[in-house]
C-alpha atoms as one frame of an Amber mdcrd trajectory, in Angstrom:
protein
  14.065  19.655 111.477  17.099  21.578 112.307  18.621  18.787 114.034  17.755
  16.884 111.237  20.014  19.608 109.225  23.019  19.366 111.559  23.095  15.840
 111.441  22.829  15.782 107.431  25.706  18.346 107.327  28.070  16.568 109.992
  27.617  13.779 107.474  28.477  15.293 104.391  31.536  16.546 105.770  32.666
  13.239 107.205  32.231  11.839 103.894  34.903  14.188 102.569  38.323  13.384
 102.257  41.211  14.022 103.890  43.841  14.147 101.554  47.778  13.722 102.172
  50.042  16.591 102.384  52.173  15.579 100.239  53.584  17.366  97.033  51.879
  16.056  93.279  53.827  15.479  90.465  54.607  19.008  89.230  54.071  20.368
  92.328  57.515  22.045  92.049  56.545  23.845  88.581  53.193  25.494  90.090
  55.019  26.248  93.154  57.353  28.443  90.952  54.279  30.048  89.245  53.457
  31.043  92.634  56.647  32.674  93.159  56.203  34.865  90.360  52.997  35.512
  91.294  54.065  36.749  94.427  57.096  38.819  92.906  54.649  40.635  90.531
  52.260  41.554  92.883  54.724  42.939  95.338  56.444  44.825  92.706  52.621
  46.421  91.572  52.368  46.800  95.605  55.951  48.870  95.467  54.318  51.255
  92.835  51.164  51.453  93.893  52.559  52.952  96.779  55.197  55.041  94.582
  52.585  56.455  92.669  50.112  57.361  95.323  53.026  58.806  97.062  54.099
  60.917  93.745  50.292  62.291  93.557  50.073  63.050  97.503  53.525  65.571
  96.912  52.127  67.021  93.441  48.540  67.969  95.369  50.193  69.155  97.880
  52.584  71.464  96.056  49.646  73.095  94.331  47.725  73.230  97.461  45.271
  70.943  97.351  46.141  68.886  99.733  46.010  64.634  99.921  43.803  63.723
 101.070  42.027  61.590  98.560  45.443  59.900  97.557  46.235  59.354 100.895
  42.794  56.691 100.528  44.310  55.160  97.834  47.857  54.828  99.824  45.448
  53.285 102.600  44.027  51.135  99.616  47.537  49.682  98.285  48.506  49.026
 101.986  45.543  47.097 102.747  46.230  45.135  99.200  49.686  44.393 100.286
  48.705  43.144 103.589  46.375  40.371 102.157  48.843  39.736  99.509  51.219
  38.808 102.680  49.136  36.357 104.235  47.539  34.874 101.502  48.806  31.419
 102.315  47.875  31.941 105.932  44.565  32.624 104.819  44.114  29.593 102.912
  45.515  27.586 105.236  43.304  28.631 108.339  40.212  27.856 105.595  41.264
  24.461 104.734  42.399  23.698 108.495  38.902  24.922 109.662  37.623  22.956
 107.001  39.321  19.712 108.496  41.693  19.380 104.911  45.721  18.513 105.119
  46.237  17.585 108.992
């Protein structure tokens, strides 16, 4: 039966296709969306980090200390990090996948 499985799924995903890499009409429009997508969420990135950084001094002026906004630091760094290799990301998937050689 699971043999059976296997076989059924290497089937399926020979039937897919394997598209082109090439650019569609309008390609260069979405690609700027993309841009700006990118430039907004760096900037949010930038003051994520600004802000957590302007709550870490103000606790630790009154004595509290930072810890909890030093998690949220760790939280926008992490966020920026995916943000950066977002493309790589998707293009591991669709390479695993067998898409756009």
């Amino acid at each position: 039966m699971h043999l059976e499985a296997l076989n059924l799924a290497a089937d399926v995903l020979a039937a897919i296709p394997n598209p082109s890499p090439e650019e569609p009409p309008g390609g260069a429009g979405f690609l700027k969306i993309l841009g700006w997508g990118a430039w907004i969420v760096f900037g949010l990135g930038v003051l994520g980090i600004l802000f957590a950084a302007g709550k870490m001094m103000i606790d630790q002026k009154s004595g509290h200390g930072g810890g909890q906004h030093a998690q949220s630091l760790g939280m926008v760094l992490v966020g920026c990090i995916v943000a950066s290799v977002a493309s790589g990301i998707v293009g591991g998937v669709v390479a695993a996948a067998g898409g756009m050689s």
